[in-house]
PDB file of N, CA, C and O in Angstrom:
ATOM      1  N   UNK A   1     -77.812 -20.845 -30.076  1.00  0.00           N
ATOM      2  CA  UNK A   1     -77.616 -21.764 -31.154  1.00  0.00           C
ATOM      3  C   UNK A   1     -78.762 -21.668 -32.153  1.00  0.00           C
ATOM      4  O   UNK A   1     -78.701 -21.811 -33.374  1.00  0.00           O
ATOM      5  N   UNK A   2     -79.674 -21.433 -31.496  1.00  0.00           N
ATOM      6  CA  UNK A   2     -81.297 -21.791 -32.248  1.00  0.00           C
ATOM      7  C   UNK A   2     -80.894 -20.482 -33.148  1.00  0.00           C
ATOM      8  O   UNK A   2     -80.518 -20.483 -34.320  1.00  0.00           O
ATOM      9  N   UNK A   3     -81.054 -19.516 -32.388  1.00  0.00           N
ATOM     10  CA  UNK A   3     -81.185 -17.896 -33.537  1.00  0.00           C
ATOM     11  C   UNK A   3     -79.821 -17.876 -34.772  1.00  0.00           C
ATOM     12  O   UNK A   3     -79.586 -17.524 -35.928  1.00  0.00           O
ATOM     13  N   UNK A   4     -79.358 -18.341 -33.914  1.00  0.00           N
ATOM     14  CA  UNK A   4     -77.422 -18.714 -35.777  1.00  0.00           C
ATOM     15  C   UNK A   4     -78.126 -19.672 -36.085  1.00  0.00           C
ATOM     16  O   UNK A   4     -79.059 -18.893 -36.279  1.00  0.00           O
ATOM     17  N   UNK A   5     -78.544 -20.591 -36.305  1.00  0.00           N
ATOM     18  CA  UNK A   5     -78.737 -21.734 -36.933  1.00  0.00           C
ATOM     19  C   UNK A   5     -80.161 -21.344 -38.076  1.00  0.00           C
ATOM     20  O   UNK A   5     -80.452 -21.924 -39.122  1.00  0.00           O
ATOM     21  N   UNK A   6     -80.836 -20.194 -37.433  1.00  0.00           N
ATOM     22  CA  UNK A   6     -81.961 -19.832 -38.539  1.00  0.00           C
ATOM     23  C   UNK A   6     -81.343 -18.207 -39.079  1.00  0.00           C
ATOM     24  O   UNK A   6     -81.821 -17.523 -39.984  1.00  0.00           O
ATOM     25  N   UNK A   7     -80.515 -17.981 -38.474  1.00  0.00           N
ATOM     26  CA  UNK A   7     -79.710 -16.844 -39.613  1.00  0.00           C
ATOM     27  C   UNK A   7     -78.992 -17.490 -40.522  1.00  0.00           C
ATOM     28  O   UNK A   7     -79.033 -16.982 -41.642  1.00  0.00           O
ATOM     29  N   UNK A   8     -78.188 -18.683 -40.373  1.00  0.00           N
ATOM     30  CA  UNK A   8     -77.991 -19.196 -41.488  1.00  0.00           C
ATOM     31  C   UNK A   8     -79.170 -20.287 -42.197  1.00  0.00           C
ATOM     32  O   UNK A   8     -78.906 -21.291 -42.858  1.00  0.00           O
ATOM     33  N   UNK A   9     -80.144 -19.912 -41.943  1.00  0.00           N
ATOM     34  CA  UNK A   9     -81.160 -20.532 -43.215  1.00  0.00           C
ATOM     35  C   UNK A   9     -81.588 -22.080 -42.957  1.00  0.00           C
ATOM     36  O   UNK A   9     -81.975 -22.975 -43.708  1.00  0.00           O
ATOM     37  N   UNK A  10     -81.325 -21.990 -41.437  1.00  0.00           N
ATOM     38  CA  UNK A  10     -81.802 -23.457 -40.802  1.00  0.00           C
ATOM     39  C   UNK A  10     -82.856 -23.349 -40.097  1.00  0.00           C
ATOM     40  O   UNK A  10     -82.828 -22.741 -39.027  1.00  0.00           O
ATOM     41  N   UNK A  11     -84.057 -23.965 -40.613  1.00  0.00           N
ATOM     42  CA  UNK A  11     -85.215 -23.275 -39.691  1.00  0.00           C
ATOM     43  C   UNK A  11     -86.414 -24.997 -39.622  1.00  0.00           C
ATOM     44  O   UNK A  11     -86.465 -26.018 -40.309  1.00  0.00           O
ATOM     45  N   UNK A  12     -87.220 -24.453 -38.337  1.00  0.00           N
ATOM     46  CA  UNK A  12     -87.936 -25.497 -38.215  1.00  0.00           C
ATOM     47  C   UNK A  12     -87.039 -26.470 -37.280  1.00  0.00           C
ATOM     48  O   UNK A  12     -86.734 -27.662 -37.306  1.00  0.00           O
ATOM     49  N   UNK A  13     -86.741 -25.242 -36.351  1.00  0.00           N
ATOM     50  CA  UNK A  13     -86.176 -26.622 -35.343  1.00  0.00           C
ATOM     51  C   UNK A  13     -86.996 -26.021 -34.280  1.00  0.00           C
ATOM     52  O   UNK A  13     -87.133 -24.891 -33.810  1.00  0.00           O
ATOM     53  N   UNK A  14     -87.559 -27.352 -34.044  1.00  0.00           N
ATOM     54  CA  UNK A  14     -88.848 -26.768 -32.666  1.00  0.00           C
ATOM     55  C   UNK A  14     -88.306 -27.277 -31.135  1.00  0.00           C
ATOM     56  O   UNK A  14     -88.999 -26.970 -30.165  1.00  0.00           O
ATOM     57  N   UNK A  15     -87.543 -27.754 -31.011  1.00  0.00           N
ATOM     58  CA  UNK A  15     -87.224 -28.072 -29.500  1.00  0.00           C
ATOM     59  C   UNK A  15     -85.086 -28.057 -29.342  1.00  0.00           C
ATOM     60  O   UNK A  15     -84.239 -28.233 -30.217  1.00  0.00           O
ATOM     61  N   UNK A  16     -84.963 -27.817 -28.092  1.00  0.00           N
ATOM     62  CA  UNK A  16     -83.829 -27.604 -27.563  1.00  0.00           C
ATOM     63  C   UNK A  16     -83.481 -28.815 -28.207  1.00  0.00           C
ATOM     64  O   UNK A  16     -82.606 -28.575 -29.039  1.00  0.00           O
ATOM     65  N   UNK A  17     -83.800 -30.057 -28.181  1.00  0.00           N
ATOM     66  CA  UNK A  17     -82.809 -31.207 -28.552  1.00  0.00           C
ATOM     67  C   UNK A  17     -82.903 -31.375 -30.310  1.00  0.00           C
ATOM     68  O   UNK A  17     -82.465 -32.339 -30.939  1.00  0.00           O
ATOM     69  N   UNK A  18     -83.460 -30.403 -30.778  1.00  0.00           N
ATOM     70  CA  UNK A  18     -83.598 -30.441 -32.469  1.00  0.00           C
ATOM     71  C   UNK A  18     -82.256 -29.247 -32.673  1.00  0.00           C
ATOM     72  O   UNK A  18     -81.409 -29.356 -33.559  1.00  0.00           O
ATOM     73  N   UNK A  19     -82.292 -28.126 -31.656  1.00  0.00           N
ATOM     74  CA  UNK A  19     -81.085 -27.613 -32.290  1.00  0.00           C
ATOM     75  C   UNK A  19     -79.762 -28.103 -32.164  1.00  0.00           C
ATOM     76  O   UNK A  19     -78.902 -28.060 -33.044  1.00  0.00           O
ATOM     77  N   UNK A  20     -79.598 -28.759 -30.562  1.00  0.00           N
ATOM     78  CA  UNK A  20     -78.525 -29.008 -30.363  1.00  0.00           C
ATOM     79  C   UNK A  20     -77.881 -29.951 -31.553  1.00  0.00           C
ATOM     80  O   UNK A  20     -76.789 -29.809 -32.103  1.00  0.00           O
ATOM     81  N   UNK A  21     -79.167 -31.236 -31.849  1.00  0.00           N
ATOM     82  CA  UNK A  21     -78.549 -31.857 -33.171  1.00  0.00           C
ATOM     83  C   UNK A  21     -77.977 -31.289 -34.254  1.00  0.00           C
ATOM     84  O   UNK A  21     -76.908 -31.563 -34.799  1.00  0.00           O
ATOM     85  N   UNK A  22     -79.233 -30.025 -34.658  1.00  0.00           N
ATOM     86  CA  UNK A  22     -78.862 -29.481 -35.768  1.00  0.00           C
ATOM     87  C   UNK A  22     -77.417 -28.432 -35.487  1.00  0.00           C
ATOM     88  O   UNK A  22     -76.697 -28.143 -36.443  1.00  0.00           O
ATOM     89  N   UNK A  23     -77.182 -28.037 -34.399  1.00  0.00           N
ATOM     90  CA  UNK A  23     -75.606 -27.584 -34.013  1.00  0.00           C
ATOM     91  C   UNK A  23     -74.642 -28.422 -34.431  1.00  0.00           C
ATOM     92  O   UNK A  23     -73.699 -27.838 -34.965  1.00  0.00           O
ATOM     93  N   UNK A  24     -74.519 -30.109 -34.344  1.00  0.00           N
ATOM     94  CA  UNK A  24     -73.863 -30.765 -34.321  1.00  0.00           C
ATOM     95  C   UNK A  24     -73.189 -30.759 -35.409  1.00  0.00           C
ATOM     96  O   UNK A  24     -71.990 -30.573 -35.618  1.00  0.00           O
ATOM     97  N   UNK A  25     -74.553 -31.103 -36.476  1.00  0.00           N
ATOM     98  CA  UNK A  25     -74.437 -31.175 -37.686  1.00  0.00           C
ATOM     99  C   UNK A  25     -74.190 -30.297 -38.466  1.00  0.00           C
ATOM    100  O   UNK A  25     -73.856 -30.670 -39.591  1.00  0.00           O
ATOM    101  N   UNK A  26     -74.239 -29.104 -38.250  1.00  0.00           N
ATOM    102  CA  UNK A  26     -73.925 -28.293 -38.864  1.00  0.00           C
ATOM    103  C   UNK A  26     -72.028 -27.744 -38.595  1.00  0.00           C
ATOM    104  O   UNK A  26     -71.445 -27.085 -39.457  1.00  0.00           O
ATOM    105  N   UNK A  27     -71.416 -28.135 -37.412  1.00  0.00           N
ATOM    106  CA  UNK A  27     -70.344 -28.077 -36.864  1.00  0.00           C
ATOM    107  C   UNK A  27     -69.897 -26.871 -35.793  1.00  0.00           C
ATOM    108  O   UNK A  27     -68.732 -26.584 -35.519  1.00  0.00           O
ATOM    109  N   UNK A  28     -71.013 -26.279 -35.292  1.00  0.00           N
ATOM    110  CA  UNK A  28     -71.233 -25.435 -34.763  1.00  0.00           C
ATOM    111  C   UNK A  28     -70.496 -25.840 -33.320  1.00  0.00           C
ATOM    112  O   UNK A  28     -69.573 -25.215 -32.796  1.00  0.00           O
ATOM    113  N   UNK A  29     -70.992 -26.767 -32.932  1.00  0.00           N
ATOM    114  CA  UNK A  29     -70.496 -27.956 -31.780  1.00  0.00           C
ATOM    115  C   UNK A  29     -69.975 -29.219 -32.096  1.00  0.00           C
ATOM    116  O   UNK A  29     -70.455 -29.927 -32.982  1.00  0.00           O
ATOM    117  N   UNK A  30     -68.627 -29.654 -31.129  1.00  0.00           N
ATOM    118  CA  UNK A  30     -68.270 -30.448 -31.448  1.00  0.00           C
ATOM    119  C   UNK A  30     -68.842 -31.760 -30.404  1.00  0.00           C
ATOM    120  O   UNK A  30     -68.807 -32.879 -30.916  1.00  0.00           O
ATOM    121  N   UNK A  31     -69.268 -31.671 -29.226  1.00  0.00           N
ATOM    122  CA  UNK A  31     -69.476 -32.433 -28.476  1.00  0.00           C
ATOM    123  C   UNK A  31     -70.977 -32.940 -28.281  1.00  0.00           C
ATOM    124  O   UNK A  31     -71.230 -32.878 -27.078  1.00  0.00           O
ATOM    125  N   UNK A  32     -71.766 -33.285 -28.806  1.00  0.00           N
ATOM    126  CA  UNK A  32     -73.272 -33.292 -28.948  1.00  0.00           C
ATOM    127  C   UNK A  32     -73.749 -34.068 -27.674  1.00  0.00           C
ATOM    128  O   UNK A  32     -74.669 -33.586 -27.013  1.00  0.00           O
ATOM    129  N   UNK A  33     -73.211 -35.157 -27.327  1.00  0.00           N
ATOM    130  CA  UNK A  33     -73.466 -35.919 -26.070  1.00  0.00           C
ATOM    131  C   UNK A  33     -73.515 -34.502 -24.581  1.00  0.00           C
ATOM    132  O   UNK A  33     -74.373 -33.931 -23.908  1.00  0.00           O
ATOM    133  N   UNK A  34     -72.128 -34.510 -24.711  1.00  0.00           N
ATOM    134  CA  UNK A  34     -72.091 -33.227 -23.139  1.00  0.00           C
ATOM    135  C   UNK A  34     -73.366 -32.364 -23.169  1.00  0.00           C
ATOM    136  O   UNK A  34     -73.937 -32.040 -22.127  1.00  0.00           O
ATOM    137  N   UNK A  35     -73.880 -31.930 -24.622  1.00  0.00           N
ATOM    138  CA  UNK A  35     -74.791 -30.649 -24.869  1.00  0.00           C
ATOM    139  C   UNK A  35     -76.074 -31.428 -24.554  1.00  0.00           C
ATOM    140  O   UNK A  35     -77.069 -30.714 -24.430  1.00  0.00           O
ATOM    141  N   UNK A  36     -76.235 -32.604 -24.417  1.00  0.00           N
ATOM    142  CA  UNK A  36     -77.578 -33.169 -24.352  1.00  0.00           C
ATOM    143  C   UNK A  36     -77.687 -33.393 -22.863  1.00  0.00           C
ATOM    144  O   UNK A  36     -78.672 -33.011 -22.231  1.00  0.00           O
ATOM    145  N   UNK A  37     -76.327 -34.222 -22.127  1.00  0.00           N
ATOM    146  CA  UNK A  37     -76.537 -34.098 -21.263  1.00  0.00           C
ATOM    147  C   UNK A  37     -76.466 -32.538 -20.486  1.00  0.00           C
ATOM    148  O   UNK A  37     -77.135 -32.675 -19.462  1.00  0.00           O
ATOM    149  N   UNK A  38     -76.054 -31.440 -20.535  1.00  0.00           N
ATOM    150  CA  UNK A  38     -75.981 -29.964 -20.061  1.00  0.00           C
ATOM    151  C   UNK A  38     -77.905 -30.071 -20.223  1.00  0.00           C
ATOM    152  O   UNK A  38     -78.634 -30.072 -19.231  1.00  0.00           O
ATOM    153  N   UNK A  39     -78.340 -30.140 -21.423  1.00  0.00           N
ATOM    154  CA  UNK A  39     -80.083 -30.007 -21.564  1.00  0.00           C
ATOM    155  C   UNK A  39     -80.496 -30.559 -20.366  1.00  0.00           C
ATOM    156  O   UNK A  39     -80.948 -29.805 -19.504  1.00  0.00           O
ATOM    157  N   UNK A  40     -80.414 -31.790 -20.159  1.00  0.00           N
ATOM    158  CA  UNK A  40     -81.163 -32.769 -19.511  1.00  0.00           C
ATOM    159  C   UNK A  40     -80.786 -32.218 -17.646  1.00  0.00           C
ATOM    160  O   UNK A  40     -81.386 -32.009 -16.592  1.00  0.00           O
ATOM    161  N   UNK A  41     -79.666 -32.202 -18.108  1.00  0.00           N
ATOM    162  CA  UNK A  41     -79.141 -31.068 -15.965  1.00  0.00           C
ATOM    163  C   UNK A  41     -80.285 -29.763 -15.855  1.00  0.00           C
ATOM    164  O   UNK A  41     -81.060 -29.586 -14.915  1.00  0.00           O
ATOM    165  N   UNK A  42     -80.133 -28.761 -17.312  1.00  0.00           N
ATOM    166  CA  UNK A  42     -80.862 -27.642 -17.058  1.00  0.00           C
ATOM    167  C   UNK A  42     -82.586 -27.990 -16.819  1.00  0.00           C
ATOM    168  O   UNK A  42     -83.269 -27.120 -16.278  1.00  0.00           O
ATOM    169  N   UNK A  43     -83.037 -28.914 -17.126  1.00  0.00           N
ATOM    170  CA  UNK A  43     -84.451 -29.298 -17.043  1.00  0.00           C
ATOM    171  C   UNK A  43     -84.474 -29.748 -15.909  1.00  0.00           C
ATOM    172  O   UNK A  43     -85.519 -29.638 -15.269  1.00  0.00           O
ATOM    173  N   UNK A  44     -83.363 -30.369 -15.343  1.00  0.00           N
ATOM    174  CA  UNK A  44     -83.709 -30.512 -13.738  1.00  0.00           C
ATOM    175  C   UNK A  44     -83.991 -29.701 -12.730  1.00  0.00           C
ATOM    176  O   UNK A  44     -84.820 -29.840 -11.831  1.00  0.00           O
ATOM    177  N   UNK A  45     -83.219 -28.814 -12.950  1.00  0.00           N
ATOM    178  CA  UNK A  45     -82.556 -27.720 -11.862  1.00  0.00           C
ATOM    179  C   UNK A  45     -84.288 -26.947 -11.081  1.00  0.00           C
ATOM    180  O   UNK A  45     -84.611 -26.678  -9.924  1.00  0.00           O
ATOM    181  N   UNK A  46     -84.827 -26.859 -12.075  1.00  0.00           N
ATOM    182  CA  UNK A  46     -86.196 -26.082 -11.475  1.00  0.00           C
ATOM    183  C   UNK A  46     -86.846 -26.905 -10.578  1.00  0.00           C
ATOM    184  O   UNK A  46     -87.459 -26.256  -9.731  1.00  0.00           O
ATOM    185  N   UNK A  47     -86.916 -27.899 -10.481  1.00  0.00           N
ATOM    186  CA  UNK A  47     -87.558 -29.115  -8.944  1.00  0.00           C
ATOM    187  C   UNK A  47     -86.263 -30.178  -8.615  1.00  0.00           C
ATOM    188  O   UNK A  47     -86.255 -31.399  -8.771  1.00  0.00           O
ATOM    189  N   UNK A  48     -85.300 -29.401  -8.165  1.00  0.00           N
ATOM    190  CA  UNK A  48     -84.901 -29.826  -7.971  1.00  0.00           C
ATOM    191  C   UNK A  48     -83.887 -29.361  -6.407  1.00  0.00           C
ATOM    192  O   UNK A  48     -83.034 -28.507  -6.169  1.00  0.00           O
ATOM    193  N   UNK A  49     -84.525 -30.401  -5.651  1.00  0.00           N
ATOM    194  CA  UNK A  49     -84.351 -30.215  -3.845  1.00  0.00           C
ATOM    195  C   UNK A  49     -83.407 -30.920  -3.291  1.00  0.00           C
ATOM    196  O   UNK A  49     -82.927 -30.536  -2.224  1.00  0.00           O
ATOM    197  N   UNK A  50     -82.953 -32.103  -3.920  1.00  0.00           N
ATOM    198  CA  UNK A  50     -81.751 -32.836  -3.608  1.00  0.00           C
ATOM    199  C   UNK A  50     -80.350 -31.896  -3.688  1.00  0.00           C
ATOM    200  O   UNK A  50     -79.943 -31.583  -4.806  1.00  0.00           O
ATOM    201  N   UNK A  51     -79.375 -31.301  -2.085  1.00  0.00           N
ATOM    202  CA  UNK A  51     -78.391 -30.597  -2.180  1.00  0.00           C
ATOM    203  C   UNK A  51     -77.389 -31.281  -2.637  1.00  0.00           C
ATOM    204  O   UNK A  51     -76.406 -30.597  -2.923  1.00  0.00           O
ATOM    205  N   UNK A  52     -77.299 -32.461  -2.813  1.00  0.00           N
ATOM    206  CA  UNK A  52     -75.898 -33.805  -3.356  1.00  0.00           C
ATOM    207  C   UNK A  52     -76.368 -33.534  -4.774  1.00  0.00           C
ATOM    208  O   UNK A  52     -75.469 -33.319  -5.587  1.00  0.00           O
ATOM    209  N   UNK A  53     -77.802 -33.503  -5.273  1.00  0.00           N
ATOM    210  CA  UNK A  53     -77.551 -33.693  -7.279  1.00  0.00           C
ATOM    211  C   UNK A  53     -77.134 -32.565  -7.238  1.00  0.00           C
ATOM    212  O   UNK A  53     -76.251 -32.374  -8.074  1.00  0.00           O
ATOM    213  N   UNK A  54     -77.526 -31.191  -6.251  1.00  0.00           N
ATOM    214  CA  UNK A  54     -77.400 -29.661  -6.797  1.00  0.00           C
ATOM    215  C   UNK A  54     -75.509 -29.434  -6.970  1.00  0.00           C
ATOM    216  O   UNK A  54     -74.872 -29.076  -7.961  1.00  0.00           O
ATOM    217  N   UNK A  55     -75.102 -29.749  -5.802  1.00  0.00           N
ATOM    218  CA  UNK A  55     -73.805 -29.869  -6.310  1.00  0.00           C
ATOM    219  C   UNK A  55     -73.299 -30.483  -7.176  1.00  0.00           C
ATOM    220  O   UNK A  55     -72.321 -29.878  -7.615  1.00  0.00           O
ATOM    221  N   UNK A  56     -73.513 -31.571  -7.737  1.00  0.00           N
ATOM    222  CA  UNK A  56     -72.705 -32.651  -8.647  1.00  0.00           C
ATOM    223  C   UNK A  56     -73.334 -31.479  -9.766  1.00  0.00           C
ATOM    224  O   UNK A  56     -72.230 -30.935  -9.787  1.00  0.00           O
ATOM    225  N   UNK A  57     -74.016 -30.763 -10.556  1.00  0.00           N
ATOM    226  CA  UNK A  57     -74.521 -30.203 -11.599  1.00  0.00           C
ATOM    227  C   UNK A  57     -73.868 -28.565 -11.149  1.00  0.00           C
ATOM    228  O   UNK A  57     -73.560 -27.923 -12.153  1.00  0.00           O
ATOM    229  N   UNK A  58     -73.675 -27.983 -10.101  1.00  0.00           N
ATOM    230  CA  UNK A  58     -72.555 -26.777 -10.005  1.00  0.00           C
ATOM    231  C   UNK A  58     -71.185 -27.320 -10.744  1.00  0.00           C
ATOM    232  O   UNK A  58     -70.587 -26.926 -11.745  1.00  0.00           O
ATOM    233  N   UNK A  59     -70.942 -28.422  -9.792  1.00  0.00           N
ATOM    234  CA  UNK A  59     -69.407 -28.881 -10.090  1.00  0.00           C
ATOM    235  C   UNK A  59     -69.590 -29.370 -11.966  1.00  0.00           C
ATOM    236  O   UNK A  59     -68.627 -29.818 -12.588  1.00  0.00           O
ATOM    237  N   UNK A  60     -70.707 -29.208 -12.484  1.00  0.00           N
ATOM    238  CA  UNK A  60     -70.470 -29.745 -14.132  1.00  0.00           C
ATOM    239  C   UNK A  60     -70.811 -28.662 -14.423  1.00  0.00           C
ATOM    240  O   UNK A  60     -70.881 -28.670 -15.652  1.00  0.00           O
ATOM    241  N   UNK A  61     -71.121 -27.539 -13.996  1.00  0.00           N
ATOM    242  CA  UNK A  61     -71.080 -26.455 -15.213  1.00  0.00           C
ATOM    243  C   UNK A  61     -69.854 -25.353 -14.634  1.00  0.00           C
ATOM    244  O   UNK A  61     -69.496 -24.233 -14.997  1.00  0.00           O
ATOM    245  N   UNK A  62     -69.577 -25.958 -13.932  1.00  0.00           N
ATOM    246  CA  UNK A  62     -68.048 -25.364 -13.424  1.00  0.00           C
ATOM    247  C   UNK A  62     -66.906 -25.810 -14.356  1.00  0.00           C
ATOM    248  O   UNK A  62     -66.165 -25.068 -15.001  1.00  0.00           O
ATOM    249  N   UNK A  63     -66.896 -27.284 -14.308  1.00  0.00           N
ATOM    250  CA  UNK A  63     -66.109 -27.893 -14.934  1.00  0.00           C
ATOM    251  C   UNK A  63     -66.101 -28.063 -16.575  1.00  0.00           C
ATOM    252  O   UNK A  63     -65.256 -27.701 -17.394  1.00  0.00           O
ATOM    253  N   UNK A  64     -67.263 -28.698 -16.737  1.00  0.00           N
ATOM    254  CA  UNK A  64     -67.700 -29.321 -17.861  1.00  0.00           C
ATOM    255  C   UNK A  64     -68.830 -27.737 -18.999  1.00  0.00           C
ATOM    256  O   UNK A  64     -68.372 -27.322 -20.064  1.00  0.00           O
ATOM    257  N   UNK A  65     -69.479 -27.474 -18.719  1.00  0.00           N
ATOM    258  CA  UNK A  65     -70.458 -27.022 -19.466  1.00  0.00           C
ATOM    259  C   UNK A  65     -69.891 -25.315 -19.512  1.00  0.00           C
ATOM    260  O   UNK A  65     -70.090 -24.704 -20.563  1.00  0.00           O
ATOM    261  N   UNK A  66     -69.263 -24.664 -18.470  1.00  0.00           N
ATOM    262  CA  UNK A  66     -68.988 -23.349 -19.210  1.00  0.00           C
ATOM    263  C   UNK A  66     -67.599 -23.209 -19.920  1.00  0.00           C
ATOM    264  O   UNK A  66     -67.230 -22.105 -20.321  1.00  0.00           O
ATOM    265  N   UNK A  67     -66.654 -24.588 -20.107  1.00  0.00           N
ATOM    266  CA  UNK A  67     -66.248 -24.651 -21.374  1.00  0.00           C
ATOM    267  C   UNK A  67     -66.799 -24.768 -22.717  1.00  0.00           C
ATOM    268  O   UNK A  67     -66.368 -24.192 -23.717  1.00  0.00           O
ATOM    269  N   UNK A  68     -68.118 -25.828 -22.632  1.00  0.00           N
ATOM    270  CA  UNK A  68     -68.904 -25.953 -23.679  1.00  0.00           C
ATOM    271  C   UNK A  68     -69.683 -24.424 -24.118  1.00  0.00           C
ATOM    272  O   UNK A  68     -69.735 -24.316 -25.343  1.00  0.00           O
ATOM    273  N   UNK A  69     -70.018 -23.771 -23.709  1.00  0.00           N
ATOM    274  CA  UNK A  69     -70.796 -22.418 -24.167  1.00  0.00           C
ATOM    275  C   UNK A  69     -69.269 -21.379 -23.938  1.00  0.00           C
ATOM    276  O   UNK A  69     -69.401 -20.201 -24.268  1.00  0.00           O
ATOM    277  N   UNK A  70     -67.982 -21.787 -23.430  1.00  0.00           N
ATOM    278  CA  UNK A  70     -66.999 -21.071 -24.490  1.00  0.00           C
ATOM    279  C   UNK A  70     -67.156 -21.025 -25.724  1.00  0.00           C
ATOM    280  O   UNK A  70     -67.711 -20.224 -26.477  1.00  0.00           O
ATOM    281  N   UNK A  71     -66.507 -22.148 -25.889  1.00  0.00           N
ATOM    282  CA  UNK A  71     -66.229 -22.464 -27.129  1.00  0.00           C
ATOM    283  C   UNK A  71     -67.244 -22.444 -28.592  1.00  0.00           C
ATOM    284  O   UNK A  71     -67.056 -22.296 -29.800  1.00  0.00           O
ATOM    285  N   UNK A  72     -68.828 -22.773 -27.347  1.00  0.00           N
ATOM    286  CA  UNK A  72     -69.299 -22.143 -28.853  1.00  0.00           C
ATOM    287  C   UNK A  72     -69.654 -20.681 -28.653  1.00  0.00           C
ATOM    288  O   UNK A  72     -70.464 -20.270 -29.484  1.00  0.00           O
ATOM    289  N   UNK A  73     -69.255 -19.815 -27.774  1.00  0.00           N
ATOM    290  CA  UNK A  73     -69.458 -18.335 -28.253  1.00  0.00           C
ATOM    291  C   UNK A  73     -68.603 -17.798 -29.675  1.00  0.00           C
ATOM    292  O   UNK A  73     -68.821 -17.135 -30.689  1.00  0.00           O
ATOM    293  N   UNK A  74     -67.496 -18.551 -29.020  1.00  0.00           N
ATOM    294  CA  UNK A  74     -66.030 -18.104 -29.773  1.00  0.00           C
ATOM    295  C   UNK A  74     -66.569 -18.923 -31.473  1.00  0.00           C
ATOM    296  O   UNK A  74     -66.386 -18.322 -32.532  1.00  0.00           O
ATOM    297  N   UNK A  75     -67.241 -20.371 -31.417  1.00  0.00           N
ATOM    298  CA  UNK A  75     -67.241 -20.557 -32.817  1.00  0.00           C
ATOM    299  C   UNK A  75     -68.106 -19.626 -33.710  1.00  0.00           C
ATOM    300  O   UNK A  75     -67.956 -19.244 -34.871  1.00  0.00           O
ATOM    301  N   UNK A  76     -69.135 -19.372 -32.707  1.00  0.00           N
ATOM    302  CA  UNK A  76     -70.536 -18.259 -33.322  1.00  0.00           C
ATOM    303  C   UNK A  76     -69.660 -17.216 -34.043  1.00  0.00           C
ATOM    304  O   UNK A  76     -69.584 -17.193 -35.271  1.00  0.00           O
ATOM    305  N   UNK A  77     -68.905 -16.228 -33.130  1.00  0.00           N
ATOM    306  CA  UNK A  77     -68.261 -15.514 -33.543  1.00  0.00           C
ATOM    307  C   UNK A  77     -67.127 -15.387 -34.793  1.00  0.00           C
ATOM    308  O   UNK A  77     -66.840 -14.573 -35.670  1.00  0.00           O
ATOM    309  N   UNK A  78     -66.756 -16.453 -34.407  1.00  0.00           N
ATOM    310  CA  UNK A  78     -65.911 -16.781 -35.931  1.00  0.00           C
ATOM    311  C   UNK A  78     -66.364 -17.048 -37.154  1.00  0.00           C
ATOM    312  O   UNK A  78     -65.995 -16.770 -38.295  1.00  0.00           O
ATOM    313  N   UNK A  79     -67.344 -17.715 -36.624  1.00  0.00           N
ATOM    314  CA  UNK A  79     -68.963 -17.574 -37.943  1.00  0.00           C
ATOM    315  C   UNK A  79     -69.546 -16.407 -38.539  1.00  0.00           C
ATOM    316  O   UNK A  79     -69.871 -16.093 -39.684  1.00  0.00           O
ATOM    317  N   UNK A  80     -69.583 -15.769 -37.222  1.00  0.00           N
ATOM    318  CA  UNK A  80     -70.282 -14.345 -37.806  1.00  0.00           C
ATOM    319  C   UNK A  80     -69.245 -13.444 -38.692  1.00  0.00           C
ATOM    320  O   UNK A  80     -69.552 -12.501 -39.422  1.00  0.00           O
ATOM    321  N   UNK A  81     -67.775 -14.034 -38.414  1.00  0.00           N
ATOM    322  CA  UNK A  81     -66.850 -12.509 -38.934  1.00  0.00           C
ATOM    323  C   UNK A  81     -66.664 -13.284 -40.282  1.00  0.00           C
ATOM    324  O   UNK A  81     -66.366 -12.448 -41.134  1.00  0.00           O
ATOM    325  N   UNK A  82     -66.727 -14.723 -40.903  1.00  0.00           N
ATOM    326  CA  UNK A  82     -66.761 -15.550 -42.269  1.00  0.00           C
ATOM    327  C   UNK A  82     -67.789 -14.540 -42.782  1.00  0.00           C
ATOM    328  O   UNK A  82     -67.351 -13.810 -43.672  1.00  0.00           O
ATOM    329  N   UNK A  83     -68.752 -14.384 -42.507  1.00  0.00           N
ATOM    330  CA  UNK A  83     -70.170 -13.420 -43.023  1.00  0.00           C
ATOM    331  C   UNK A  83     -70.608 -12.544 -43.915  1.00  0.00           C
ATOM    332  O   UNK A  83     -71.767 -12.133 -43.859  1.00  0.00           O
TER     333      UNK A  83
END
């Protein structure tokens, strides 16, 4: 998101939760909540020893989150061929 968002001339976003906004806003993504929470799972995952959260966060990027990085491959792409 970060690297499209400064190819199209959006720059000065210094943290994961500055692009995801600036994704939002820009329409890149439609779901900004799921993408914050997907952030907030991936910051866990590295200390993270509890096997009940580890599953509940498989079962959401099973379910929930590798639809979300479908859909925005596919929008990137449709972006890139507007170009």
């Amino acid at each position: 998101m970060k690297a499209f968002l400064e190819y199209t001339g959006i720059s000065e976003i210094r943290s994961p939760r500055a692009t995801i906004k600036e994704a939002f806003s820009y329409g890149l993504i439609d779901d900004g909540e799921n993408w914050l929470e997907m952030m907030v799972d991936r910051n866990k995952t590295p200390h993270l020893y509890d096997e009940g959260e580890a599953k509940l966060i498989y079962e959401k990027i099973k379910n929930k989150y590798h639809y979300l990085l479908s859909q925005l491959a596919k929008k990137i792409e449709t972006e890139l061929n507007q170009i």
